[in-house]
C-alpha positions, 0 to 999 in steps of 0.5 A: 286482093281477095279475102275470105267470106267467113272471116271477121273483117280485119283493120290495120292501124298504124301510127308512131310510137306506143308513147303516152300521148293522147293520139296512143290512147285513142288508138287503143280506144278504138281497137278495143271497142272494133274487137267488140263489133265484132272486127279483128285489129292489127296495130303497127308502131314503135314500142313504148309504154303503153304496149302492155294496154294494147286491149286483148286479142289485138295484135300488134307488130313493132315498127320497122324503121332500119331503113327508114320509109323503105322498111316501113313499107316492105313491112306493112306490104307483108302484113297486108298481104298476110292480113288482108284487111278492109282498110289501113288505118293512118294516124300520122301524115308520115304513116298515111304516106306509107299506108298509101304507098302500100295501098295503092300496091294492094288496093286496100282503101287508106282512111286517116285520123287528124289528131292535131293542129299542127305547128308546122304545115308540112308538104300540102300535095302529101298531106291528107290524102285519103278518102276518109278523114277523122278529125278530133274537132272542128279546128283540126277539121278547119285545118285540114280544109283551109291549110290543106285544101280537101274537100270538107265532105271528105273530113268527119268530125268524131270528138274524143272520148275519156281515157281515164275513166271509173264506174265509181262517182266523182267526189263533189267539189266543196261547196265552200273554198277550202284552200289551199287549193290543188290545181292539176297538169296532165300531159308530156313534158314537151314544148306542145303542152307549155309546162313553163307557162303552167310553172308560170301561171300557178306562181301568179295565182299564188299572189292572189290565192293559197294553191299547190300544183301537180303535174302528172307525166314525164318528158325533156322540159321536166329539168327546166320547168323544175328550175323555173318553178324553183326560180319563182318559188311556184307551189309545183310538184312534178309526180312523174307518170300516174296509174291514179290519174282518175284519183289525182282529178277527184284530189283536185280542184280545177285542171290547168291546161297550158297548151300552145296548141292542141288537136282536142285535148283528152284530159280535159274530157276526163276531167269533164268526166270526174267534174273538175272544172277546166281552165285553159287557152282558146287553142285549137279544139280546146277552145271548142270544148270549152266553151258553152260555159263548159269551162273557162278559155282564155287567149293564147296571148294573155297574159301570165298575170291576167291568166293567174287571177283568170285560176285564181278567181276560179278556184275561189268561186265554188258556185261558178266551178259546180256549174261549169263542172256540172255542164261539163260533166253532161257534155261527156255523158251525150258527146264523148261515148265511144259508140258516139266517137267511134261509130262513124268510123265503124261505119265507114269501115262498113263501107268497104265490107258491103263493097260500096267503095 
């Protein structure tokens, strides 16, 4: 399909839902800093209520699903061959299918981001077929070359980079502890994230310690992990969506994670990114973060108790926290920039503006 020579090149991405979830906002990320190299951005989804974060002169087409993949792919079809883009950019497996479909029809180059660790496999010979695959982590990565069976030359290992950000510093954690002690959740109420655990593990810490919990984002678990909560008398108060997620960090003095599983985890860059330590399970790519004495990981199989006294100890050791938070903090500042997250996708998009694919 020819495409004019003067025109800035032009990418087609496209994904679910514009929910608030962590793969939306690397999306959005993305699109924002390809504009400012100089590339045109299409996105294709469902509405939601991140649409009104959509970054300037990114367009944006809701997804047609009346009938299904059928209607998925007459749409994408017209937009491609309105468009004309380099490449479709797949988010999902479902939407990778429909991107291959159309790409095969246009001979438009499919590329795709593995954002997650999955629960469920799915079917392999449809899963992970383009011919350039981001993964969030080194776990994603593994999951797509054991579980899936690609080549690992064919998959490249990008990170994440924070979503919630401020030019203002973060304010230093007490030297001292100062209890009661304020432990953060972040995430969409829903079995992935495990806010009965989180419910679970705050009620434990408070056996040992003086602390108070918040948990930032709704979702359908946000009536039983307030009657659990209400159950255990755990210190938990579910606040809803933020528009402060930087000021409820900088509030803080530990972010919680309880995921059962979790491609690479955003929050807890943007808590590395305010200098709040991070506690959480080793699960998927949140192992790898936090590791390196970037945080505390504990197993998946632990305990409620033994994690609670893991959150409890933690937030009483001021001098572990600073370091963990400190270490963390320069972690963000060398590996999670968006020209260190989002330039080997602009390079393989170059790929296909030279014409070497």
């Amino acid at each position: 399909m020819p495409r004019p020579k003067d025109a800035r090149p032009h990418v087609v991405h496209v994904f679910n839902t514009l929910n608030s979830g962590g793969l939306q906002r690397v999306v959005l990320m993305l699109s924002g800093w390809l504009t400012e190299h100089g590339y045109q951005v299409s996105l294709v989804s469902a509405d939601g209520p991140l649409r009104d974060q959509i970054p300037r002169n990114v367009r944006w087409s809701e997804k047609n699903t009346k009938l299904s993949i059928l209607s998925e792919v007459i749409q994408l079809l017209g937009i491609v061959r309105t468009e004309r883009p380099i490449a479709l950019h797949a988010h999902q497996r479902h939407d990778a299918l429909v991107c291959h479909i159309v790409g095969k029809i246009t001979s438009t180059p499919v590329v795709e981001h593995a954002h997650n660790t999955l629960p469920n496999v799915g079917v392999k010979q449809l899963s992970f077929r383009s011919s350039r695959i981001f993964a969030v982590s080194g776990e994603v990565k593994r999951m797509v070359t054991d579980v899936y069976k690609r080549p690992a030359a064919a998959v490249t290992v990008v990170g994440g980079v924070p979503f919630h950000t401020s030019a203002e510093p973060s304010a230093e954690l007490s030297a001292s502890p100062n209890p009661p002690f304020r432990v953060l959740g972040i995430g969409r109420l829903e079995e992935q994230k495990d806010p009965e655990r989180f419910v679970r593990v705050v009620a434990a810490a408070r056996q040992l310690v003086d602390v108070e919990a918040v948990w930032l984002g709704t979702g359908s678990h946000l009536t039983q992990a307030r009657e659990l909560a209400s159950r255990l008398n755990s210190p938990v108060t579910f606040l809803g969506e933020s528009n402060d997620v930087v000021g409820e960090l900088d509030r803080s003095d530990a972010l919680l994670m309880t995921s059962k599983w979790e491609g690479l985890g955003l929050v807890v860059l943007e808590a590395f990114a305010r200098k709040r330590p991070v506690i959480g399970p080793r699960t998927g790519g949140m192992g790898e973060l936090l590791g390196e004495g970037r945080g505390i990981a504990v197993e998946p199989e632990e305990t409620d108790e033994s994690f609670g006294a893991e959150l409890a100890s933690l937030l009483q050791d001021r001098a572990r926290s600073r370091a963990l938070a400190e270490k963390a903090f320069a972690y963000t500042q060398e590996h999670a920039t968006e020209d260190a997250v989002f330039g080997p996708v602009l390079a393989e998009y170059t790929r296909y503006t030279r014409g070497s694919v």
